[in-house]
N, C-alpha and C positions, 0 to 999 in steps of 0.2 A: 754152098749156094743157099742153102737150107737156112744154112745161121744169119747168113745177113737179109734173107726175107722176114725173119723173126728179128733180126736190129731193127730194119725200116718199118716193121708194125709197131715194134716199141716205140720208134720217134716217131710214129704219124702226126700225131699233135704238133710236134716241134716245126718238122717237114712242110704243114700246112702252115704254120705260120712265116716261115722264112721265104715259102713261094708267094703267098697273100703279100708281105713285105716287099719283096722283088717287083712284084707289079703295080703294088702303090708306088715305089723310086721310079718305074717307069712312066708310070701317068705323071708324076711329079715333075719328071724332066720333062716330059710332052708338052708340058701345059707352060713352062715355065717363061716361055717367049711370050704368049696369053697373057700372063700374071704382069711380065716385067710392061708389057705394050698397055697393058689397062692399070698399073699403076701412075705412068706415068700423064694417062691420058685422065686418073683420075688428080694427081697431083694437078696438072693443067687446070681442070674443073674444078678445082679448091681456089687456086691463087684468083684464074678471071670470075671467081663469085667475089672474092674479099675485094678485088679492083672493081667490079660492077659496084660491089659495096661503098667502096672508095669515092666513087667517081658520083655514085648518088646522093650521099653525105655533102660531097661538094655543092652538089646543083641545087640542095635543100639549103645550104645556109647561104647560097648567090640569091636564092631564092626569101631566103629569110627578110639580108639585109636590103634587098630591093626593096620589099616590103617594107621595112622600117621607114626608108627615102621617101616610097608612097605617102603613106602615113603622115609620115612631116610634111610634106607637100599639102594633103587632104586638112591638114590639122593650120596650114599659113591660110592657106583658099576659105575654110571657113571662117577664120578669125577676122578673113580680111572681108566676108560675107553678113561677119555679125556686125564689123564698122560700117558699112555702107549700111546694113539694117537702122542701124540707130540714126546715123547721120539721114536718111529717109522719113524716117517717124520725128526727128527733129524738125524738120523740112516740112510734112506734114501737120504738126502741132502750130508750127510759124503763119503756116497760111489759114489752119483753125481759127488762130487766134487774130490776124487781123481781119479773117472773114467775121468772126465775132464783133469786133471793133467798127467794122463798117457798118455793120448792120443797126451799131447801136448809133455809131453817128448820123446815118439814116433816120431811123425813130428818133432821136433830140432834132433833129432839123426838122423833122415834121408835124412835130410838137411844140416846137420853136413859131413854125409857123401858123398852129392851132390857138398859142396865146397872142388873143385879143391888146393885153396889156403891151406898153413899152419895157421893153427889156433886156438883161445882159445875160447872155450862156454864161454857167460858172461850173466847172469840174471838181467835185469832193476831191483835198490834196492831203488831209490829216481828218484824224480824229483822237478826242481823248483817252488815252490807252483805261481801261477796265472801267469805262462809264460810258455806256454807249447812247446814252440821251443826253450829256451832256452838252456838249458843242463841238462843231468842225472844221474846219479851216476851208475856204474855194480859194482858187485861183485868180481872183480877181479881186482888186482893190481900188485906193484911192484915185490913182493916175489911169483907171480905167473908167471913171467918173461915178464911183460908188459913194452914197451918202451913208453916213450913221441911223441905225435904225428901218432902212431900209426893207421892205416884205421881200422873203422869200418865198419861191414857190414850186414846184413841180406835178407834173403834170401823170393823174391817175385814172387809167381807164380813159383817158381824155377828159377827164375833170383839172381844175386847174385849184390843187389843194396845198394848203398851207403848211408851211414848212418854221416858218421861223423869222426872224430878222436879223438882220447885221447890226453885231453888239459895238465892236472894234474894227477900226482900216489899219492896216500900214499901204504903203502904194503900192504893193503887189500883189494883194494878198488881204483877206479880211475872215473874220472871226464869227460864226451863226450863233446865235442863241437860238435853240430849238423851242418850239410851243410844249414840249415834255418838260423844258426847266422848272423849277419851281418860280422864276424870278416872271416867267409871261403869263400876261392877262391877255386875254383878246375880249370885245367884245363880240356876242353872240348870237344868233338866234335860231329856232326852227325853221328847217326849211320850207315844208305843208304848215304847221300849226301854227307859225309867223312868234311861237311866244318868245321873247328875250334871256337872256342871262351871259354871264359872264365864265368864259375858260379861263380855268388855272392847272398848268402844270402839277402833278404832281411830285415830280423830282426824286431823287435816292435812286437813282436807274429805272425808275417807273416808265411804264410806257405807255402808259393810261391818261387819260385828262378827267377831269371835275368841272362839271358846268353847275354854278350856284347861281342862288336868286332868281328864280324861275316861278312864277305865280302858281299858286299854287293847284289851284283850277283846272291849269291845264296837263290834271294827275291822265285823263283819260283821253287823251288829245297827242298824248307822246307813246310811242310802242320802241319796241325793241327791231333795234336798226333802223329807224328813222335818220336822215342825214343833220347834222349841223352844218349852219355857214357862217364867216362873218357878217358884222349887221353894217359896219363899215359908222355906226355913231361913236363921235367922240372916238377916236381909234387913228391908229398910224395904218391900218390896215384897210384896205379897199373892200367893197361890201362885195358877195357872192363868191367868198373864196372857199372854198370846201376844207370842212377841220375834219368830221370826223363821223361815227354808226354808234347810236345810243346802244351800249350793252348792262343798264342798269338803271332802273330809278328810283330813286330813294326817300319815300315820304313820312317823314317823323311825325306823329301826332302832333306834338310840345314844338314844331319849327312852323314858323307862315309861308316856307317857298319848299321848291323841290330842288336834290339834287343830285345829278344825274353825272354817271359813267360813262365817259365817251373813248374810244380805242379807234386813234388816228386813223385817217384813211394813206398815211404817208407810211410808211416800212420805213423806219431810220435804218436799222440794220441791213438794206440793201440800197441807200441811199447814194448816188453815184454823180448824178447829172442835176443841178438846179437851178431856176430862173430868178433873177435878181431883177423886180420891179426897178424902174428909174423916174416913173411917175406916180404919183398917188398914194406917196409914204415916204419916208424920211426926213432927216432934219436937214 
């Protein structure tokens, strides 16, 4: 008895281990219903995460390509937002412009009716391409009862200023020679100061006139912007027609007359609408 309480001291270590062991197998099998029920309740919870997965993926690219459809829908709706935009401002621009157009055939009709003179409306239909004093073409000619040489005129501030005369007819159609050409004289006078001389074009695209032979006396009698008119002597052109605003006078020692810078009261370069005398000039 002796000896084998002295074997089971010697295994003590061993003894505790084999019984430690024995109760771990037993927890082991306890548990092992636990183990198998929560693996397979975690396997469960694995697959419905990767199909919640699954299932979300999906609704994201239903999701996607809806959006794209959107998109193309929002992307026709605007295109077809930008056509009616334009086609509106087109629309817009149309009635601009003949609200413009009335307005100005308004103002020639009532200017029309402010000149005293007999006369024909004529609409600027050309001009000489890179010579803008040269000459212009109106809409009116022979078989409208236009003569050669006939006064032009249009009408400024309600002044009724000279333009020009008709060089060339054909019957539809007639050709200006402007008072800027070099080839017109008019004759001329001061408006206040009553003294005489003669306009000449200066020509080369000049927009300026020259009025010579002007006595000489009347150095202090002429200011800056004084009006010129014609004198209607000897002349194709009717008297009190408005030319132009003295912007210069010119008295040489060594000359007996003065000669003066005049800068039309007529805008050629915005020249649109003019009246064609039918009495009191032409040939």
């Amino acid at each position: 008895m002796e000896s084998l309480f002295s074997y089971l001291k010697k295994k003590r270590n061993t003894l505790v281990l084999l019984v430690l062991l024995g109760f771990s197998l037993i927890a082991l099998a306890v548990q092992s219903n636990d183990i198998s029920n929560g693996s397979k309740q975690l396997g469960y919870s694995f697959f419905a995460t990767i199909q919640r997965g699954i299932s979300g993926v999906g609704l994201w690219v239903n999701d996607v390509f809806r959006s794209f459809g959107e998109l193309r829908e929002i992307r026709g709706e605007y295109q077809e937002l930008q056509k009616k935009l334009l086609e509106y401002r087109s629309m817009e621009r149309r009635l601009i412009d003949l609200q413009e157009e009335n307005s100005r055939l308004r103002r020639i009709l009532t200017q029309s009716e402010q000149t005293e003179f007999e006369h024909l409306n004529a609409r600027v239909i050309a001009k000489e391409p890179g010579v803008l004093f040269r000459g212009f073409t109106i809409n009116q000619g022979e078989s409208h009862g236009l003569k050669k040489a006939a006064p032009v005129i249009a009408l400024v501030d309600g002044l009724p200023a000279l333009v020009g005369r008709v060089q060339s007819l054909s019957r539809s159609s007639a050709k200006v020679l402007p008072i800027t050409d070099v080839q017109s004289y008019v004759a001329a006078r001061m408006r206040d100061s009553r003294y005489e001389g003669l306009v000449n074009g200066m020509g080369q695209g000049q927009s300026t006139l020259i009025m010579e032979y002007i006595n000489k006396q009347a150095r202090d009698s002429i200011q800056y912007g004084d009006l010129v008119i014609t004198s209607g002597l000897r002349s194709l052109f009717p008297a009190d027609l408005y030319i132009g605003r003295v912007e210069e006078v010119r008295a040489a020692e060594w000359e007996s007359s003065l000669t003066l810078e005049i800068r039309p009261l007529v805008d050629f370069s915005r020249l649109e609408h003019v009246f064609v005398l039918t009495e009191g000039g032409g040939e």
